[in-house]
C-alpha positions in Angstrom: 0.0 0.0 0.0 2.7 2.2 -1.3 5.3 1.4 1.0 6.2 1.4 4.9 7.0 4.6 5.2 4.3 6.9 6.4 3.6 11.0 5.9 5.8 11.1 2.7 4.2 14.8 1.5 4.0 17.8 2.8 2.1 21.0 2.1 4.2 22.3 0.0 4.4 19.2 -2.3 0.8 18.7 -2.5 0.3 22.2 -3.8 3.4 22.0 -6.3 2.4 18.2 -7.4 2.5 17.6 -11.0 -0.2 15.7 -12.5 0.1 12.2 -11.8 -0.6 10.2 -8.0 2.1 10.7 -5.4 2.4 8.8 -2.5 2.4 9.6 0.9 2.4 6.2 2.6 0.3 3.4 4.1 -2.1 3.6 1.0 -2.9 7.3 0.8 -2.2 9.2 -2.4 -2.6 12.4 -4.0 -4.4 12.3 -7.2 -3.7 15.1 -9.2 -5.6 15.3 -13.1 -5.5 18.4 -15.2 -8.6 20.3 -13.5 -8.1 18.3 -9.7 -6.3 17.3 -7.0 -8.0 14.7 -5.1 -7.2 12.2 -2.4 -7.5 8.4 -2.6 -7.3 5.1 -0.8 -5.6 2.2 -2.3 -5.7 -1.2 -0.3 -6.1 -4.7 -1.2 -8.8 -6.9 0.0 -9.6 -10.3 -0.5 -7.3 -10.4 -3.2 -8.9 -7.1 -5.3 -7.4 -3.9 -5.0 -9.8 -1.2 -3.9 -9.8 2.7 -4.3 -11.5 4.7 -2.2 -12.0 8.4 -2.4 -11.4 10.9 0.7 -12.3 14.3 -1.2 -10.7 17.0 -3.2 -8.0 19.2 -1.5 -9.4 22.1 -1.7 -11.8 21.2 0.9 -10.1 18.1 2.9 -6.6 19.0 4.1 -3.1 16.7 4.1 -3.6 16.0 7.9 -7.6 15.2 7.5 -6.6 13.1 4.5 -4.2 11.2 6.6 -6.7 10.7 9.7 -9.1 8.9 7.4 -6.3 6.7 5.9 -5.8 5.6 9.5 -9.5 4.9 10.1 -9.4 2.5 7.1 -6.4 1.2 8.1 -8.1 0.4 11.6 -11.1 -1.0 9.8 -9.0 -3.1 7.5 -7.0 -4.3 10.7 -9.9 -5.5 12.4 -11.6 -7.4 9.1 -13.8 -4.6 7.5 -13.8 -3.3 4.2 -13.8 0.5 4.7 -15.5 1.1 1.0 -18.3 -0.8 2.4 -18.5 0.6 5.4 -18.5 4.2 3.9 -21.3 3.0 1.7 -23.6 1.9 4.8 -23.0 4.8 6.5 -23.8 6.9 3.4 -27.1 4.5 2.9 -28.0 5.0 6.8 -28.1 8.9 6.0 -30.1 8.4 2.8 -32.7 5.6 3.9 -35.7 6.6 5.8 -37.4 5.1 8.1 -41.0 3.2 7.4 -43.0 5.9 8.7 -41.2 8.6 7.3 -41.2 6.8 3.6 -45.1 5.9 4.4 -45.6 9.8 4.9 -43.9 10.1 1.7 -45.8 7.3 -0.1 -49.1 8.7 1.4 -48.2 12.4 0.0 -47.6 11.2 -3.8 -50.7 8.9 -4.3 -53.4 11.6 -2.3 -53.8 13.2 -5.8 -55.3 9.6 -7.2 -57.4 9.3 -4.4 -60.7 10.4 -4.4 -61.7 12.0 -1.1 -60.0 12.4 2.1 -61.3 9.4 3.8 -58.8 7.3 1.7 -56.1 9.0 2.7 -56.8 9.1 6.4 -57.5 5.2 6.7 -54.0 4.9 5.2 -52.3 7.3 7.8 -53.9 5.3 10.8 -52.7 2.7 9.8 -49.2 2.6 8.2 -48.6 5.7 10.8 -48.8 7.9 13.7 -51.5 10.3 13.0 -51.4 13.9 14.7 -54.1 16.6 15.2 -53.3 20.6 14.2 -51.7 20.6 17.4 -48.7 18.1 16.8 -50.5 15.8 19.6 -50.5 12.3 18.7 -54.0 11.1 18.5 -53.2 7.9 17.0 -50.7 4.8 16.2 -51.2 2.7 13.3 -51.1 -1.0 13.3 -47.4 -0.4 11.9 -46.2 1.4 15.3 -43.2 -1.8 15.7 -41.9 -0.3 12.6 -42.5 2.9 11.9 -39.0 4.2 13.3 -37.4 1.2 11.7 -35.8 1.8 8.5 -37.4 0.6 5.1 -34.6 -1.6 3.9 -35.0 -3.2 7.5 -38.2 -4.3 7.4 -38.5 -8.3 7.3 -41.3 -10.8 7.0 -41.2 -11.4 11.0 -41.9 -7.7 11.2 -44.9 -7.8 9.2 -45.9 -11.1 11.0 -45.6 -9.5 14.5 -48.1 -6.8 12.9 -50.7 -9.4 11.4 -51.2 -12.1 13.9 -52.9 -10.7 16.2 -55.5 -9.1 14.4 -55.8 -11.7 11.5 -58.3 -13.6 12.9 -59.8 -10.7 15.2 -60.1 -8.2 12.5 -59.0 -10.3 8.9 -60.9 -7.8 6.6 -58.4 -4.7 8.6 -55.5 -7.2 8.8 -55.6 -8.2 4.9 -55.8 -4.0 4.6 -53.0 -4.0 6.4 -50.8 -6.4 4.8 -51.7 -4.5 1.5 -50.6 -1.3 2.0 -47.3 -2.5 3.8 -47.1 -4.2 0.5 -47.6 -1.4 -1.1 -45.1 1.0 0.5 -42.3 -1.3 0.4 -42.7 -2.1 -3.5 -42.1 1.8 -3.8 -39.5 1.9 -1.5 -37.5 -0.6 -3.8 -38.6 0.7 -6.9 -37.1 4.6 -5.5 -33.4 2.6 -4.5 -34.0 2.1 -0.6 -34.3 -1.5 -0.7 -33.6 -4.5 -2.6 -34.6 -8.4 -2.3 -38.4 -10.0 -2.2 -41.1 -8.1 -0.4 -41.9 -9.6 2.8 -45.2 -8.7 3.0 -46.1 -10.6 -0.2 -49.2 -12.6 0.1 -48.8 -15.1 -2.7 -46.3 -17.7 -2.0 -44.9 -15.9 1.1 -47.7 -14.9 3.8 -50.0 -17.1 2.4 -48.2 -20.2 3.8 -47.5 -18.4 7.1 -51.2 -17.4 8.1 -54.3 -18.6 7.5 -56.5 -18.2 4.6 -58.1 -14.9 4.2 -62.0 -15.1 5.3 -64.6 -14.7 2.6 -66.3 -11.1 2.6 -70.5 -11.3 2.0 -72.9 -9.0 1.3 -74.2 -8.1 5.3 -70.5 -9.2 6.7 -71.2 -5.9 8.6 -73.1 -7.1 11.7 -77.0 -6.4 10.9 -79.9 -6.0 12.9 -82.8 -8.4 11.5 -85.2 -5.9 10.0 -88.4 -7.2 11.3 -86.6 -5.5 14.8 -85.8 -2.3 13.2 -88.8 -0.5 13.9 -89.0 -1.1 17.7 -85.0 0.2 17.4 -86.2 3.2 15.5 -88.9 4.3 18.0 -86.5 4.0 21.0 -84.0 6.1 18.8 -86.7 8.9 18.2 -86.8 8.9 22.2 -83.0 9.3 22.8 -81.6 12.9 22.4 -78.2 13.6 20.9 -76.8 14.6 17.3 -75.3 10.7 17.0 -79.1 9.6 17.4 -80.0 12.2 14.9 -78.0 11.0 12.5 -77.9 7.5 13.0 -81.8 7.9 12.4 -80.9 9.5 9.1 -79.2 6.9 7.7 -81.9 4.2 8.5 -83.8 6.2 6.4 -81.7 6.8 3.4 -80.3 3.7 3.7 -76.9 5.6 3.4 -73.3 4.5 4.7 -72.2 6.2 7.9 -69.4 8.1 6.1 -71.9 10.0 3.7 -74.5 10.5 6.6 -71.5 12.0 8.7 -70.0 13.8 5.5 -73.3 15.1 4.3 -73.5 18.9 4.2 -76.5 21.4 3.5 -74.8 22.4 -0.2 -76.1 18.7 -1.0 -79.8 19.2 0.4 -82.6 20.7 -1.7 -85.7 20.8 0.7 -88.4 21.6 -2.3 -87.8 18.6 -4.1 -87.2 16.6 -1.2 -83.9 15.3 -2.3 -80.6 14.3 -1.1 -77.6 14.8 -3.9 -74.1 13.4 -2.7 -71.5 14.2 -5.2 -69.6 12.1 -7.3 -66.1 12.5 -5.0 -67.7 11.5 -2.2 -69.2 8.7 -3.3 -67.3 4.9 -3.5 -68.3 4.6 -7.1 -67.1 8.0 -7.8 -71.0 8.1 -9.6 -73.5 11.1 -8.1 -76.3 9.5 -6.0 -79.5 11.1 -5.7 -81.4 10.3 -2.2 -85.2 10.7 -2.1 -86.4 12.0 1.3 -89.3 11.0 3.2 -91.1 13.0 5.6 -89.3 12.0 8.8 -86.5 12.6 6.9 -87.5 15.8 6.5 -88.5 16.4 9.7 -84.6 15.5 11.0 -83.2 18.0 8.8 -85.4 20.4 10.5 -84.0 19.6 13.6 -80.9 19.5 12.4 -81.4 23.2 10.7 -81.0 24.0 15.1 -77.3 22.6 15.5 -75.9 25.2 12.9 -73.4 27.4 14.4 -73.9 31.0 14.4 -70.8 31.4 12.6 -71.9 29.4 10.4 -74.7 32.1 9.3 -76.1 31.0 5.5 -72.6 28.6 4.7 -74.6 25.9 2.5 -70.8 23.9 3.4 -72.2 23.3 7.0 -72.5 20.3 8.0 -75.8 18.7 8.6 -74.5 16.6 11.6 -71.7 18.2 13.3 -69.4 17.4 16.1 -68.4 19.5 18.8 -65.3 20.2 17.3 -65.7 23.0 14.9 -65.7 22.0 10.9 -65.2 18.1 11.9 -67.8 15.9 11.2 -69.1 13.3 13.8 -67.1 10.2 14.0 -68.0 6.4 13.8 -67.9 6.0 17.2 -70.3 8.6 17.7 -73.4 6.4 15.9 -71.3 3.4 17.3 -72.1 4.7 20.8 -75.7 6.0 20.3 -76.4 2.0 19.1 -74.4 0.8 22.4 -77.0 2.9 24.7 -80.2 1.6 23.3 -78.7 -2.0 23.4 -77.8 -2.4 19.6 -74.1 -2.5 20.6 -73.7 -6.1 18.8 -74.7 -4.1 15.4 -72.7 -1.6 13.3 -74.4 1.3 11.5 -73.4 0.2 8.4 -75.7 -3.1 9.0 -78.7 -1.1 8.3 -78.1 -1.3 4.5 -78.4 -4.9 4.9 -81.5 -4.6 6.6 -83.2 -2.3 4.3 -82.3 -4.8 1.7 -83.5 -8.1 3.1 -86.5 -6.0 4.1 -87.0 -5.0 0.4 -86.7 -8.1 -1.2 -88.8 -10.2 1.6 -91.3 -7.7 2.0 -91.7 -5.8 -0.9 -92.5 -6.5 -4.8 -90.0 -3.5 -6.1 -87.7 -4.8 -8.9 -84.3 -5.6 -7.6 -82.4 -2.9 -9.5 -84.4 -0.3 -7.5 -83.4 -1.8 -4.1 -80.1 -2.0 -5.4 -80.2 1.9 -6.9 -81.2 2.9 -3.3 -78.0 1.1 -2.0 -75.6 3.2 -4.9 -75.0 -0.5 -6.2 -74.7 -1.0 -9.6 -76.6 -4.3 -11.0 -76.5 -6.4 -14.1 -73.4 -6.9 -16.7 -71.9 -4.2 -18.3 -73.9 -4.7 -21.3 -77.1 -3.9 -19.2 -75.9 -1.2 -17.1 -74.9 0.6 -20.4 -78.8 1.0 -21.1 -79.8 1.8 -17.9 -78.9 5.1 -17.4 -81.3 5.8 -15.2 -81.1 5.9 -11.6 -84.6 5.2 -11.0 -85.3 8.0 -8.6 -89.1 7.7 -9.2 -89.4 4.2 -7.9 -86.8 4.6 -5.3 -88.9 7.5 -3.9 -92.0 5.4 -3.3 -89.5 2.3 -1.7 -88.3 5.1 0.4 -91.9 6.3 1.6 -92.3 2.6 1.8 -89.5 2.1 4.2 -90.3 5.2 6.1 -93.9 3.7 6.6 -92.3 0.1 7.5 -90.2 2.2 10.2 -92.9 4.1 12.2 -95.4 1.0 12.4 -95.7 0.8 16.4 -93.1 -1.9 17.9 -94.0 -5.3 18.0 -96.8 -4.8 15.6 -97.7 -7.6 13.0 -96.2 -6.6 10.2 -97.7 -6.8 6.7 -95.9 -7.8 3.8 -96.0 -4.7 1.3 -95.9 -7.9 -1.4 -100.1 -7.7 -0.3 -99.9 -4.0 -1.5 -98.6 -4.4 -5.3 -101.1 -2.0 -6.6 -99.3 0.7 -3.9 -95.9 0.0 -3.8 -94.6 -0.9 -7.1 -95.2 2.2 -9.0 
């Protein structure tokens, strides 16, 4: 490595050096080319000779120069490559951490994403989610890694965040395990890490945990809808926006997020209509909601809960929270269930409800129970021709429901099937 003899230049050398490399011992050379004057490492390792660069001189001196050499010697000495370990210290500076790359990945895809729901169910859970105050409010499922870096991230890892909600929660678990997917594809695409993904499912996870469980229409817990009524009437009896609202969307037959979402720019009261936008909706389609009287009668109530500030804003919220410009969370219909004893039942179960009620106790066509639930039914061929969205019908299954809904609890209940003449329109 150029010879025994150590500290062979001086400063005066190294400024008068010809082009060419001079050496001053122990490895360590000048480099001098016709525009630079560097400073290099030469060793021999494993049988290869290795360069390794130090800097130019103009901004890393003789006597810097010469305390790296000695660090590599001292690495070389005790079995390390000092290339490498320059290179994984320059990676450990470059690589970011899970969370910080799941920010990242979070920030580049929100412009695909349709509404801001979509982007906050992928914050809670790839990371820690903050309010406007900094305060942590929530950590994700991915907390054992999130200060972890990417390229460190290993199929035990992702086991130790699957297990034990995979059989608890599969439907949030499979989420899961798709969006850590997700992340680290585009961590190795951008250069941060390299090898197989270990939160693969096919061929990898798949022989690890058990089989996913099969989703069904009504996987959502749902209240059998020959009990709704008697629910409905103890509802009108509790007090409370979540009651309000979780009222509403019986009615409508809505899901919770465009109930809570729902804001009086999409209300017109003289036609008795409901319009949720096509952003908001999961189809990214407009859906028109018919509104019965009672429905009616909630908005009314719910004209009471705007804020003063508010004045005229037609981007109020119809159900808000206490929290100014935030609308009412899950929990908050979630909890209104728990205190009238529907705890076992999720909001969302309602749509199943209204749908078993509909075809058991109703003649409407299918397509119209199916238009009043934002589904879209038949092959492509036949949804091409049906361009309408049957508003007509579905206002008369609406009155329908509403009428189903305010029979007196426990009544006999009459199949509407009796009632063709009525209820078919």
């Amino acid at each position: 490595m150029g010879g025994r003899k150590l500290h062979k230049l001086t400063a005066r050398t190294v400024e008068s050096a010809k082009e060419g490399r001079h050496a001053d011992g122990g490895g360590l050379y000048l480099n001098v080319a016709p525009t630079r004057k560097s400073w290099v490492f030469v060793y021999v390792r494993n049988g290869r000779r290795r360069e390794m660069g130090f800097g130019p001189v103009a901004s890393v001196s003789l006597a810097e120069a010469r305390r790296k050499a000695e660090e590599a010697r001292r690495q070389l000495a005790d079995g390390i490559d000092p290339l490498d370990a320059k290179r994984e210290v320059e990676r450990e500076k470059r690589t970011p951490t899970f969370g910080e790359w799941a920010d990242e990945f979070i920030a580049s895809m929100e412009p695909s994403w349709r509404n801001p729901k979509h982007r906050d169910q992928w914050k809670m859970t790839l990371s820690r989610v903050r309010d406007d105050d900094g305060k942590l409010v929530r950590s994700g499922y991915c907390l054992p890694i999130i200060n972890k870096r990417v390229d460190e991230v290993t199929t035990e890892d992702v086991l130790t965040i699957l297990k034990p909600i995979w059989s608890t929660k599969n439907e949030t678990a499979s989420r899961v395990r798709s969006r850590i997917e997700a992340v680290l594809d585009a961590a190795k695409a951008a250069g941060h890490r390299d090898g197989p993904n270990p939160a693969l499912w096919r061929g990898h996870l798949a022989l690890l945990l058990p089989p996913r469980k099969k989703l069904h229409r009504g996987h959502h817990p749902a209240m059998d809808y020959r009990d709704v009524p008697a629910f409905v009437a103890k509802l009108r009896e509790a007090k409370g926006v979540g009651a309000m609202a979780l009222e509403f969307l019986i009615l409508t037959a809505a899901r919770s997020g465009k109930v809570r979402g729902a804001t009086w720019a999409e209300i017109n009261i003289a036609e008795k209509l409901w319009t949720v936008p096509a952003d908001r909706m999961k189809a990214n389609r407009v859906h028109r909601v018919p509104l019965t009287g009672r429905a009616l009668a909630i908005l009314e109530q719910a004209a009471l809960l705007r804020r003063p500030a508010a004045g005229d804003d037609s981007e109020a919220l119809l159900f808000p929270s206490a929290r100014v410009g935030r609308p009412l969370s899950d929990m908050t219909l979630t909890a209104a269930m728990r205190r009238l004893g529907a705890g076992d039942y999720t909001a969302h179960g309602f749509r199943s409800s209204f749908r078993d009620w509909a075809g058991d106790c109703t003649a409407f066509p299918r397509e119209v129970a199916e238009a009043a639930l934002a589904h879209r039914s038949g092959d492509k061929v036949e949804q091409a021709y049906r361009r309408s969205d049957a508003l007509e019908k579905r206002k008369k299954l609406m009155e329908a429901w509403d009428e189903y809904l305010a029979r007196p609890a426990g009544g006999n209940v009459v199949p509407i099937r009796q009632r063709k003449a009525t209820s078919t329109g």
